[in-house]
C-alpha positions in Angstrom: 72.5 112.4 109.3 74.3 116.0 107.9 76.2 115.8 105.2 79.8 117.2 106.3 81.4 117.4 102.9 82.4 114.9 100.0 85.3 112.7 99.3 86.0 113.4 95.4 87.1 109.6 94.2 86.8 110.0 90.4 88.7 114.1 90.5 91.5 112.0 93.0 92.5 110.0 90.2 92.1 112.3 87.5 94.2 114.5 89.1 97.0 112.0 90.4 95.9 109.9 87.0 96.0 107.2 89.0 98.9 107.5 90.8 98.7 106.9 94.5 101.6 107.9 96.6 101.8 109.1 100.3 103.5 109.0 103.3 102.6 107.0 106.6 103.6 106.1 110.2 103.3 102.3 110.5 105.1 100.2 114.0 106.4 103.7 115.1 108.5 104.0 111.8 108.0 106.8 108.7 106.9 104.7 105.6 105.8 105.2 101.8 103.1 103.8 100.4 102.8 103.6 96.8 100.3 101.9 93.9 99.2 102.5 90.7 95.4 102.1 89.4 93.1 102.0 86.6 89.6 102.9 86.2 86.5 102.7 84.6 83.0 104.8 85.0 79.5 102.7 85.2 75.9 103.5 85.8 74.6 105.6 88.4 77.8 107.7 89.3 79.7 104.5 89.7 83.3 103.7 89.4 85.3 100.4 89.0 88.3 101.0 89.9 91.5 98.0 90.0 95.5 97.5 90.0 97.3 98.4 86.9 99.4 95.6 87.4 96.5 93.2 87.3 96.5 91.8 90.8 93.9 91.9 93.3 90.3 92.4 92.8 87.8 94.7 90.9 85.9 97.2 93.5 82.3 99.3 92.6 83.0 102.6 94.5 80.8 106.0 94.2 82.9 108.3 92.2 81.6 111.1 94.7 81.1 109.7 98.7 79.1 111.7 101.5 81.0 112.2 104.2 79.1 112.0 107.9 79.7 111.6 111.3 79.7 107.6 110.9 82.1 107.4 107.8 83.6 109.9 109.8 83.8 107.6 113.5 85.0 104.6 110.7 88.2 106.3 109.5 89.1 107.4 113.0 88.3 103.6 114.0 90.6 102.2 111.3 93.1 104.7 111.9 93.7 102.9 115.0 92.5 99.0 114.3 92.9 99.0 110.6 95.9 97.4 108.6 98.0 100.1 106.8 99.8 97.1 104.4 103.2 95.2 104.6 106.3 96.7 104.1 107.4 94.9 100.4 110.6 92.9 101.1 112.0 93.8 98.0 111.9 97.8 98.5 112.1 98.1 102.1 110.0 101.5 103.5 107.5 100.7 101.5 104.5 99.9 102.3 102.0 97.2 100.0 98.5 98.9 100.3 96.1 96.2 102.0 93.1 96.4 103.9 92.0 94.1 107.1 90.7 95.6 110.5 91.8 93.9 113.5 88.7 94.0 116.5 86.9 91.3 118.3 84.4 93.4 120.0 81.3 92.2 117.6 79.4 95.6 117.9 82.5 97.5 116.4 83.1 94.8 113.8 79.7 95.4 112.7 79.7 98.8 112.3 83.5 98.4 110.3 81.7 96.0 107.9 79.0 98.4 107.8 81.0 101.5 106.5 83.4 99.0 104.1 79.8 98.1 102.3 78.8 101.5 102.3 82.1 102.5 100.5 82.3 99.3 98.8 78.8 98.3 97.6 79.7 95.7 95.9 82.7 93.8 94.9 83.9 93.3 98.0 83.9 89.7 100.2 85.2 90.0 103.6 87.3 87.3 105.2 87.4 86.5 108.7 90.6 85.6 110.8 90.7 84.0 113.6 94.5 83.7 115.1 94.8 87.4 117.0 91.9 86.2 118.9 93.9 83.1 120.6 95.3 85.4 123.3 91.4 86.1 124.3 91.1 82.2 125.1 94.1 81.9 127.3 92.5 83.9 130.4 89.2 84.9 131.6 86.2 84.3 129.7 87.9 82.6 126.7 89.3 80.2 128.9 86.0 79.3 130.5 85.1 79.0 127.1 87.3 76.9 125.9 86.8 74.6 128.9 83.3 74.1 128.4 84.0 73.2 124.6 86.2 70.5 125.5 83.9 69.4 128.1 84.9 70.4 131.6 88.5 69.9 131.1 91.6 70.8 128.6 94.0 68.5 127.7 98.0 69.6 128.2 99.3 71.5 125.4 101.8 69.4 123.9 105.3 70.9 122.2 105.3 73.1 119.4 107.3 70.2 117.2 104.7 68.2 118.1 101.1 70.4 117.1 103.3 72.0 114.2 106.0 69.8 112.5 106.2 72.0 109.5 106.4 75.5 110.1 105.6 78.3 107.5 107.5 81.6 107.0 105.4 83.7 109.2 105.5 80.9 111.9 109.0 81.6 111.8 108.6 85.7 111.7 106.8 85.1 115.1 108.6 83.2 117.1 111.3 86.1 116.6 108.8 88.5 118.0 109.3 90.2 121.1 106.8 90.5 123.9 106.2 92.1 127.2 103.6 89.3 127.9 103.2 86.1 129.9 104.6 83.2 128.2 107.1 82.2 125.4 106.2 83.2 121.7 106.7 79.3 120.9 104.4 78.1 123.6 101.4 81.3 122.6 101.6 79.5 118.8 101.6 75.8 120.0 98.2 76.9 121.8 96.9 78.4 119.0 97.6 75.4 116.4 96.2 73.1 119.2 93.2 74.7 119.5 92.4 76.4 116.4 89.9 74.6 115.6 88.0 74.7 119.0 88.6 78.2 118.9 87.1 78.2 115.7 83.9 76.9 116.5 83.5 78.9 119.7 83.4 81.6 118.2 81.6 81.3 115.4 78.8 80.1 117.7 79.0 83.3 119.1 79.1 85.5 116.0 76.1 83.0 114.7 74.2 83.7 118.2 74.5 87.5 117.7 73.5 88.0 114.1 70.3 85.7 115.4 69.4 88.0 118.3 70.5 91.5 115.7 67.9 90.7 113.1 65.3 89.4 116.1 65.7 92.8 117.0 65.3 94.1 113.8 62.2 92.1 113.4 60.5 93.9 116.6 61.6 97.3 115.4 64.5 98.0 117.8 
């Protein structure tokens, strides 16, 4: 694959000494993002590069990365499905680096993880989240799903007081949510505590049955 140019890490934070700051468009609003980092230089044109305020985690990233048409495809992709970060309570309009991608198509999550391990050699663990996927299990194929899990037939959903007596902060950041959908915010997050771990299993059946029939294909050369 050509080589369209390089993305210059290690002459980034030289130049910035670390200093990351920016502007971005997050929720249809004009937002800072801001964070400061160390790093170190290893073997083989290697950085490690972490937080100067000591949090988070220690990544291995080339101090020099090609750029090609898939890193390319990647950053368009997270562009669009990628997290930005969360705006930091405490100085509001600005944004708290992060990174998660949001997909459930498995082909495009495999390509995302991919890229990140291409960027990211090592260092990195990836964590996968299952709640934005509830709304695929209350229609259509889900459903069916879901049906079959239980057997045939699903029980009624009880109350929200009832699946979720104790609700966290971001329960309650939820239910104050807005939107143009079917259905109350309170009854879409009684469905998911009531069948999160169904939906759990489903699909990671799935996911298990598609890396299977991946590296059988690998195996005959496809």
């Amino acid at each position: 694959m050509a080589i369209l140019g390089h993305i210059m890490v290690r002459e980034f934070l030289e130049r910035t000494r670390g200093a990351v700051r920016g502007q971005i468009i997050t929720d249809a609003k004009h937002r800072r993002f801001s964070a400061d980092y160390q790093w170190r230089e290893i073997s083989d044109g290697f950085l490690v590069v972490f937080r100067k305020d000591g949090t988070g985690d220690k990544v291995k990233i080339k101090s020099k990365i090609a750029l090609n048409e898939s890193l390319v495809s990647f950053f368009g992709l997270y562009s669009g499905d990628g997290a930005k970060g969360s705006e930091d309570p405490h100085n509001l309009g600005v944004i708290k680096p992060s990174i998660s991608f949001s997909q459930r198509e498995p082909n495009l999550v495999r390509f995302a993880v991919d890229q990140f391990r291409k960027i990211f050699p090592d260092g990195i663990r990836f964590a996968f989240s299952l709640g934005e996927d509830s709304a695929f299990f209350m229609a259509g194929t889900g459903l069916s799903l879901l049906k079959d899990h239980y057997g045939g037939y699903i029980r009624k959903m009880p109350s929200l007081s009832t699946v979720r007596q104790s609700l966290t902060s971001a329960d309650k950041r939820y239910l104050k949510e807005k939107r143009n959908v079917q259905g109350t915010t309170e009854e879409h997050l009684a469905f998911y505590y009531f069948h999160k771990d169904a939906m759990q299993e489903i699909l990671t059946e799935v996911k298990r049955t598609d890396l299977k029939k991946r590296y059988s294909l690998k195996g005959q050369g496809v």
